[in-house]
Phi, psi and omega in degrees: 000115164283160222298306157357293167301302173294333156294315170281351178301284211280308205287342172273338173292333164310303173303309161346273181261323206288305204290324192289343203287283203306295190297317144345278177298320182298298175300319183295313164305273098083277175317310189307282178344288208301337213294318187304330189304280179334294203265338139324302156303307188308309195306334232035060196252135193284118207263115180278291174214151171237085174228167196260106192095157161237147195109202242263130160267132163290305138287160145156173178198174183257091202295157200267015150257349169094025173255150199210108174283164166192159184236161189232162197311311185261092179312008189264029164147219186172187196192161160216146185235133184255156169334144188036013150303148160271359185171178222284014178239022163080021215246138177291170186221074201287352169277300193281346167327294190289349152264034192241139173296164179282002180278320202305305192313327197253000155282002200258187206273337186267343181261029156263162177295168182288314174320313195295326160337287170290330178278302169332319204284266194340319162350288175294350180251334163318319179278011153303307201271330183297299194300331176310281174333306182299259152353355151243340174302315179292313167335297221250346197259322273209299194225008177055182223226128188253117206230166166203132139345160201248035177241129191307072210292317185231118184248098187310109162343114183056026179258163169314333202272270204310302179279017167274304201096068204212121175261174153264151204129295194342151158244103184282138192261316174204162157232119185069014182121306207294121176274163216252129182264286219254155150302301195284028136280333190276312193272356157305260184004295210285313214299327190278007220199040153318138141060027175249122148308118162243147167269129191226151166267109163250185167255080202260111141062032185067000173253122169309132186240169202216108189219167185245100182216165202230105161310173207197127189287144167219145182258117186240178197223145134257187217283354164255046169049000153337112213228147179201162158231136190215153172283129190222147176245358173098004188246187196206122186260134156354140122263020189294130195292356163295351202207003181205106179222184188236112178270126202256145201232166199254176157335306177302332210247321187296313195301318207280307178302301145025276207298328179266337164304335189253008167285298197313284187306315167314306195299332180267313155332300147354277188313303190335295202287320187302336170278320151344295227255333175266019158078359167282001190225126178281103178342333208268000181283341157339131167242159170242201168287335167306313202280334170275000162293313211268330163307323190264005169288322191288323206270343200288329225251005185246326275053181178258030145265348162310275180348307220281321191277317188265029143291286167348274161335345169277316206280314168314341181303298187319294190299298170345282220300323182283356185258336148009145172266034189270130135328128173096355160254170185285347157294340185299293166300346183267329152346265195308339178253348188281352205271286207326294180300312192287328189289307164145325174233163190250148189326128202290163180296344173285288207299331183283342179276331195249349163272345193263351157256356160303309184290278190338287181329303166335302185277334187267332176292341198256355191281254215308008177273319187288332183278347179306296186326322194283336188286334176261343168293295234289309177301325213257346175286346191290328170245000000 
């Protein structure tokens, strides 16, 4: 490849990936952020900077409350720093405390009560899961919601389906009671529930039949050779256009799809990490930042409401993540404040200084573990 080539090379891996990666993470951090702002102002706490990246500032300006947005040189995230922090994880800053007037005092984050506290923290990973919600609501009220009957077009060879005695034709009526309306109602269900027995109803020919079948995890691709495990039964829904449509949903209708799409995705993140952590989840399903680059070139490259949705999905990634229970994220602090409230008083400054680089380590072993993983995909897809 000539020099020529390795220019256009970079410059299309840019266009590609980088810029959709950058825009994603921008709007999500953004969301984060604002959600400690908002309600940090409500509380009444003096806002210093809000910025979107770390390091070096590029942009910004100062607002007539004396906060000074900015967005800075390392796109890998933000911070918002209040009044008598010493830095952006919140840690106090007892020099300058102590020259601060007492009117000064009642501005800064630490001379609030723990609730207030504690709500400030929380803010920011609520608003992660509130943008999600916004984001599929808008998504779906915008461009409506693509659904098929719950009727079985296919029954796979040697599947969980096939040895339920589950036909094609079949209609699902329910699973464990629950009814199933939509196919992707179904396929919901099945996603949580590897190697669990379900009771399932279909509809054979107008009479109800009443069978029993247990997904089975499987490594399946999407159309960019993408490798996941997911639980399957083995069946292939209709495509008759009478039965696979575009359902135009009302506001009401958009909000409530929103709310269960980032329900879903909790719910499955959750299980994920709960499996991770019993050795039941293979680690390498980890992504870093690479591996989220490279997603969002793919998602960018379906449209931007593809784009637009696997913001959504992230940004519920995010809000998990920071509510960890890690020192230096924000579950990490809500810790440190439910200890504050039972005890009566809050955790001395050595242990909040030796748990938050204990949390610091913690988050850069798992940052670079998950990007080893994006770097050994990349390598293992080359050959």
């Amino acid at each position: 490849m000539d020099v020529s080539g390795l220019v256009d090379f970079a410059w299309n891996t840019v266009l590609i990936n980088i810029v959709p990666f950058l825009f994603v993470l921008t709007v999500i951090v953004f969301f984060h952020e604002l959600g400690h702002y908002l309600v940090g102002r409500w509380c009444g706490i003096r806002i210093e900077t809000f910025s979107v990246g770390f390091g070096k500032e590029l942009a910004g300006f100062t607002d007539k409350h004396g906060t000074r947005w900015k967005l800075s040189a390392i796109p890998l995230g933000g911070y918002v720093k209040f009044l008598g922090d010493s830095n952006a994880a919140s840690m106090p800053d007892n020099a300058s405390l102590e020259h601060l007037s007492p009117e000064q005092l009642e501005g800064t984050f630490q001379s609030k009560s723990v609730w207030r506290r504690a709500a400030t923290v929380a803010a920011g990973p609520i608003a992660n899961f509130i943008l999600a919600i916004a984001i599929f609501a808008g998504v779906a009220y915008f461009n409506g919601r693509v659904v098929a009957d719950p009727i079985i077009a296919q029954v796979q060879e040697n599947s969980p389906a096939q040895e339920a005695g589950i036909q094609a034709g079949d209609k699902i009526v329910s699973a464990d009671g629950n009814a199933i309306t939509y196919f992707s109602d179904f396929q919901r269900y099945v996603a949580s529930r590897a190697d669990v027995p379900i009771a399932l109803v279909v509809d054979r020919a107008g009479s109800p039949v009443a069978l029993e079948v247990t997904p089975r995890e499987r490594v399946q691709q999407d159309a960019f050779g993408n490798e996941f495990k997911v639980p399957v039964v083995g069946i292939v829904a209709t495509n008759d256009s009478s039965s696979f449509r575009v359902e135009h949903l009302s506001l009401l209708q958009s909000i409530n799809y929103g709310a269960a799409q980032t329900w879903f995705i909790t719910e499955r993140t959750v299980d994920f990490l709960v499996g991770l952590i019993r050795g039941a989840q293979p680690a390498d399903q980890l992504s870093g930042p690479i591996g989220i680059a490279h997603m969002s070139g793919q998602a960018a490259s379906l449209g931007f409401a593809t784009l637009l949705n696997m913001a959504a999905l992230l940004s519920v990634s995010i809000g998990l993540l920071n509510l960890m229970p890690i020192p230096i994220l924000d579950g990490g602090h809500l810790v440190f404040y439910a200890i504050e409230a039972a005890r009566g008083k809050p955790v001395s400054e050595r242990v909040m200084e030796v748990s938050f680089r204990i949390g610091f380590a913690l988050l850069i072993g798992l940052m670079l573990f998950a990007s080893s993983n994006d770097i050994l995909s990349r390598i293992g897809g080359l050959w």
